[in-house]
N, C-alpha and C positions, 0 to 999 in steps of 0.2 A: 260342381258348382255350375250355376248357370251363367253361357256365356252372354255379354248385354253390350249391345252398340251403341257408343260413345256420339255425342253428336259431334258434327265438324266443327264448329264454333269451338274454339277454346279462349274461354272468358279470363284465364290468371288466374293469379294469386289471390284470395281472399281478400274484402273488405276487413278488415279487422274491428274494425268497433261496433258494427253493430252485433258482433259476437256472444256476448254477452247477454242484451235484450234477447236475442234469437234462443240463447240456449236456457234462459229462465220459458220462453214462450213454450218452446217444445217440453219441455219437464211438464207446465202444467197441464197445457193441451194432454199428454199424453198419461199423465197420471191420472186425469178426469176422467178420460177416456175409460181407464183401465179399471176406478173404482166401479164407474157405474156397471159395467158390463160385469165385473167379476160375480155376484150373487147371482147373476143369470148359467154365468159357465160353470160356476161349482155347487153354485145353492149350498154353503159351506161357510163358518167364521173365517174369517181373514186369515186369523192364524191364532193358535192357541197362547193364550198370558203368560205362560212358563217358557213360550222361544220367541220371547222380543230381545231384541239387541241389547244389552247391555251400555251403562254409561261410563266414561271413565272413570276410573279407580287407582287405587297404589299400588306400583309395582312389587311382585314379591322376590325376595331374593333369585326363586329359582327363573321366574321371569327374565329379570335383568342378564342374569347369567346365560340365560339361552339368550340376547341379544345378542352379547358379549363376541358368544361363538360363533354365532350367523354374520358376524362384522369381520370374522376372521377370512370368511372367502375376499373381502373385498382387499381383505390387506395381501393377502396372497396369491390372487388373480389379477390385478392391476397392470395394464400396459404402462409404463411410463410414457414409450415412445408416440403414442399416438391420444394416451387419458383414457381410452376407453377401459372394460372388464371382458374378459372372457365368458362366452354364456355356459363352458364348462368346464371345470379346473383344469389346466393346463392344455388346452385345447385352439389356441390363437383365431377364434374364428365368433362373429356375436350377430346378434339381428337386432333390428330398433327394437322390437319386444324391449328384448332383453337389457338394453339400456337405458329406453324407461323404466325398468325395474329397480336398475344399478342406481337413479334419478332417484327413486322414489323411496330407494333404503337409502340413502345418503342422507336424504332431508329428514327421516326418523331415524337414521343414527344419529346425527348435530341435534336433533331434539331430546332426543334418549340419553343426553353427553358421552353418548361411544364417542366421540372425537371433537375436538376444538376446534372453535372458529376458524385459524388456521388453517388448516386442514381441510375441513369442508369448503373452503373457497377456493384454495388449491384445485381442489379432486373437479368443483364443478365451473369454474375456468375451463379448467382442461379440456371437460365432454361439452360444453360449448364450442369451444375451439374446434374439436374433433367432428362437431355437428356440423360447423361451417365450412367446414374444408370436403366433407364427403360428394363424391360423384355421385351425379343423380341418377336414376335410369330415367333415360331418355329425355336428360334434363328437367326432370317433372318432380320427382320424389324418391326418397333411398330406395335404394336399392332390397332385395328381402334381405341378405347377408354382405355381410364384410370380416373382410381380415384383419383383427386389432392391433398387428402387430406394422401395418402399413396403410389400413383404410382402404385398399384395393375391392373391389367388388369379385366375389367369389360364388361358390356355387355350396351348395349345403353341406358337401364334401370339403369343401375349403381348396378348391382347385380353383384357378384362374378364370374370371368369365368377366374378359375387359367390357361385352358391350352388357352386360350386367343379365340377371333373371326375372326381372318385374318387382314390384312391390307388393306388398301387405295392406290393405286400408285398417287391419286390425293391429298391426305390430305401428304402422306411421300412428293410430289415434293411441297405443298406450305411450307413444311419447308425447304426444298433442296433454294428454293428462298431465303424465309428470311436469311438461312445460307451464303449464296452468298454475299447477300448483306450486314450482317453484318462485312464480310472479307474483304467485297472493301473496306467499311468505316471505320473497324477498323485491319490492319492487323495484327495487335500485338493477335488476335483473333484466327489466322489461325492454329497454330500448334492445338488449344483444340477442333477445328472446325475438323479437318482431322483427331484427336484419335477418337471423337464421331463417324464419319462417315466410322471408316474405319471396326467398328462392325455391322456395318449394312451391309448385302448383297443385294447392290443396283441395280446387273445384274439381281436380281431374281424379279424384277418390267419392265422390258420390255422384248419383245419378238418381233421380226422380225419387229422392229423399230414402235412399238405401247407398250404402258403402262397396265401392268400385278396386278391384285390386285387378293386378295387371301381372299374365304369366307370359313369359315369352321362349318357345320354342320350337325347334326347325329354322328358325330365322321368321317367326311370326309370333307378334304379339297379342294375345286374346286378351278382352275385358272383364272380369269376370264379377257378378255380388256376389259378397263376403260376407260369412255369418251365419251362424246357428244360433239358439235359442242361447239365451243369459251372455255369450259373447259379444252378437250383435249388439244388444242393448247397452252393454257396456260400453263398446267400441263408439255406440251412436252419442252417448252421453258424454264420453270424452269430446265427440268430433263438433257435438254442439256450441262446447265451451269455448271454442273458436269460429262459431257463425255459421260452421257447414248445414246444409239442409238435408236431415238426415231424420226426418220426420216419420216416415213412414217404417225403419229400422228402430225407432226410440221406444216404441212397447210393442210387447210380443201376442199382443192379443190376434193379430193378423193370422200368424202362423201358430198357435196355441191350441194344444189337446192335455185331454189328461190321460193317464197311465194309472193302472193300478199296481203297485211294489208293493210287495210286503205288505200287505191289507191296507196301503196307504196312497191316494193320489197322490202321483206326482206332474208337475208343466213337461212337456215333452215338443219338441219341434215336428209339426204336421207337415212337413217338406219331405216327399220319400230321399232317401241315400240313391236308390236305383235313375229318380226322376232327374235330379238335381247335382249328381254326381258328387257330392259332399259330405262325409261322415255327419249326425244328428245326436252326440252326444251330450246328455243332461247332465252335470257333474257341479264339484264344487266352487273351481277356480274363482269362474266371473261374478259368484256374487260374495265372493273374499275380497275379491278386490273394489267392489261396486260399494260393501260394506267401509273399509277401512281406507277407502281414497274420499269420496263421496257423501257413504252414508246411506243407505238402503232406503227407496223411492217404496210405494206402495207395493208397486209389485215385485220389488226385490224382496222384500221381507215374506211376504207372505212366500213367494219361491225357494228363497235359502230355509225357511220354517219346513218345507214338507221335504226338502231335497234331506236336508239338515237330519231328519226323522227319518227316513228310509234307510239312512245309514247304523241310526242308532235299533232301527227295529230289525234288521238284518241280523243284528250281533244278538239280540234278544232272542231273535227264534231260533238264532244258529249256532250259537257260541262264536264266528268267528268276529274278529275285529274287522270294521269297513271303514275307511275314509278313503275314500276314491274322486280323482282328479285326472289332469293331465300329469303327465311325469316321462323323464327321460329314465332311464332304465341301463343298469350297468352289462348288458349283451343287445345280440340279436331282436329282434327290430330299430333297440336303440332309444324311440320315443312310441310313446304308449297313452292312448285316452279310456281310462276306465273311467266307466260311466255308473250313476245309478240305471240307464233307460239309453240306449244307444241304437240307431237302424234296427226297430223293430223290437228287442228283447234287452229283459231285467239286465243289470250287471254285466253288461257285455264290455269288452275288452280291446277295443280299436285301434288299429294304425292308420293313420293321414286317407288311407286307401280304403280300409273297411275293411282288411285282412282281420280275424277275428284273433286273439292271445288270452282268453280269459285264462289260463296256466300262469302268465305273469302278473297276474294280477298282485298290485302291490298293497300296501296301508301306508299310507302320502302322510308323510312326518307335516308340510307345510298344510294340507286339508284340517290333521289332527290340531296343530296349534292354531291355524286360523279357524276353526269351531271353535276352541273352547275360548280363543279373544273374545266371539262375539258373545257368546251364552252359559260359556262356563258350568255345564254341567257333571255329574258325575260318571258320564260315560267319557264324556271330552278327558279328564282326568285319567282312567283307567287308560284311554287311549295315550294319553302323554304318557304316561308311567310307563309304560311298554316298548316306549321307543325311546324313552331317556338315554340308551346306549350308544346312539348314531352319533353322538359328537365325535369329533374328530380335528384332526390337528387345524387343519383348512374349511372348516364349517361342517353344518350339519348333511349328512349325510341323507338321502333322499326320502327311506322310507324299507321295508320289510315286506317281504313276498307272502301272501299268504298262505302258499300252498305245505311253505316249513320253516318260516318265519325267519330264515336266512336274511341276511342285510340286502339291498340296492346300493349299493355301495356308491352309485354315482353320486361328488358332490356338485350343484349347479349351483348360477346364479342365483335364477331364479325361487330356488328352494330357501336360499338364504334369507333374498330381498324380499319373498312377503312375509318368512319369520320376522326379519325387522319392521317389517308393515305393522306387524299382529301386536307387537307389542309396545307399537306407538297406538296401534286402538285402546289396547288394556288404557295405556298412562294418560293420552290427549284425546280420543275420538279420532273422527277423519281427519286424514290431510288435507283436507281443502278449506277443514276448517279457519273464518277469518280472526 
């Protein structure tokens, strides 16, 4: 990543109300942008008839029932003592990522009726509480990880690190989302929602309209922009809906090339890994969640359509199955970004560092359901059928290796919460729907 100096002026905590206008301005500003340019950068249809998003529909049994089991992580990772979740089964240690996620399957499980009002208000009491009580690093903004079982700020390892390790601008904005969205849907929310947020110093995560994240070590803290191609954008449309100036991170035509996969264009981040020190992987995640929080902006659709397609024409020329994402992984390295297009080459296999594992390459049970939420195809099907076996007592299990179709046996948060995402898209659309 590149590192970028902060000016000395630190201005606080956001305005909050002009939040809103700001973040409808950047959407259009930036989709305008992006349609006119596009026929120039691809000379190509948007995207083809047959991969538009889907509208909501009726749940089918087998639907409901994969909720079901994905709501089982939360009933059996739950800290009592602190409301947070574990971001991985019995593992005491979470990062704001992850409990925006925990956020965001809460509000489509109480929609889905996995759980009664009761309950839902219980659980998200609680991780407000737990919001307002957490140590900031450097009084500014959470910390990257903490310990759910005391809230202490720790290190990735889950080992002690009182003066904390920096922050996230992408894990701080997918709570910035969940918190959005739990204020459209519930506003009686809003006032505990704006005390939490107004301790945070949320100017100190962008800079000249790009997302600012903060490493600290040696006893020094660097600033760094956050963000690869489909994350940033995600990250920036989250951080708008709270008034950040994140204008220049809101479309990716800036940094945007195409690749050819599989005889097929795909969007690929034109920032070298070597220049920028930062893995460049194209994958599923960000326009899963961009879909089923949101809603796919122009150039989300047309990007989840060709990523969407690389995966299915993989399997066509190859026989093997491909739904490739970010994922934690049940051994050595631990977490894993397979890509359709990553630093340089097709289906490359990445860790944090650009260590190369295409061996572990998995098939992402959460990619598999979230494709066929949005498009429902019969590739999406064949892919679900094949992984129907990964339930498990504590949720679904991750996803299948493809090199001998063995399990990943790790169950995550994460894996859970956008299975419950996907199948509040099937039933309602996005979450942010008013």
């Amino acid at each position: 990543m590149r590192i970028l100096r902060r000016p000395l002026e630190n201005k606080g905590s956001l305005a909050f109300l002009s939040g809103l206008g700001l973040a409808v301005a950047v959407s259009l500003i930036s989709e305008a942008s992006f349609v006119a340019s596009s026929e120039q950068i691809l000379r190509k249809p948007i995207q083809s008839a047959d991969l538009v998003p889907l509208e909501p529909r009726t749940l089918s049994e087998e639907d409901l029932s994969t909720a079901k089991v994905a709501w089982r992580y939360f009933e059996a990772n739950y800290r009592e003592e602190t409301g947070l979740v574990d971001s991985v089964a019995g593992f005491p240690s979470t990062t704001l990522w992850d409990q925006g996620s925990y956020l965001l399957g809460l509000l489509s499980a109480r929609e889905l009726d996995l759980i009664d009002v009761e309950q839902f208000e219980y659980r998200t009491t609680a991780l407000l509480e737990a919001l307002d009580r957490l140590e900031l690093f450097e009084g500014k903004l959470p910390n990257k990880v903490y310990q759910t079982t005391s809230l202490n700020m720790v290190h990735y390892d889950n080992t002690p690190s009182p003066e904390g390790i920096g922050w996230s601008a992408l894990d701080v904005a997918r709570m910035l989302m969940a918190l959005r969205v739990l204020e459209i849907k519930h506003p009686e929310r809003g006032l505990q929602i704006r005390a939490i947020l107004s301790k945070w110093d949320l100017a100190a995560m962008t800079q000249q309209g790009r997302l600012i994240g903060a490493s600290r070590t040696g006893g020094e803290t660097r600033y760094l922009q956050e963000g690869r191609i489909g994350y940033e954008q995600y990250a920036a449309r989250a951080a708008a809906l709270w008034g950040l100036d994140v204008l220049e991170a809101s479309s990716s035509a800036p940094i945007l090339e195409w690749q050819q996969v599989e005889s097929l264009l795909v969007p690929v981040d034109v920032r070298s890994s070597k220049s920028f020190g930062a893995i460049t992987p194209t994958l599923s995640e960000p326009y899963l969640l961009q879909a089923f929080e949101l809603g796919l902006n122009a150039e989300g659709a047309l990007f989840a359509a060709r990523i969407y397609a690389a995966q299915a024409a993989r399997f066509a020329n190859t026989g093997q199955l491909t739904m490739v994402t970010e994922d934690n992984i049940d051994r050595k390295p631990h977490f894993l970004y397979s890509s359709v297009f990553g630093n340089g080459d097709p289906w490359a296999v990445l860790t944090e560092k650009g260590d190369r594992h295409d061996a572990l390459r998995t098939i992402s049970l959460k990619a598999t359901i979230g494709w066929d939420a949005i498009y429902d195809t019969e590739y999406t099907q064949l892919a679900r059928n094949q992984l129907a076996d990964l339930k498990r007592q504590n949720g679904w299990a991750a996803g299948k290796y493809e090199t001998d179709g063995s399990a990943n046996e790790i169950v995550t948060l994460n894996t859970n919460a956008v299975i419950l995402e996907a199948m509040h898209f099937v039933a309602h659309g996005p979450l942010a729907n008013y």
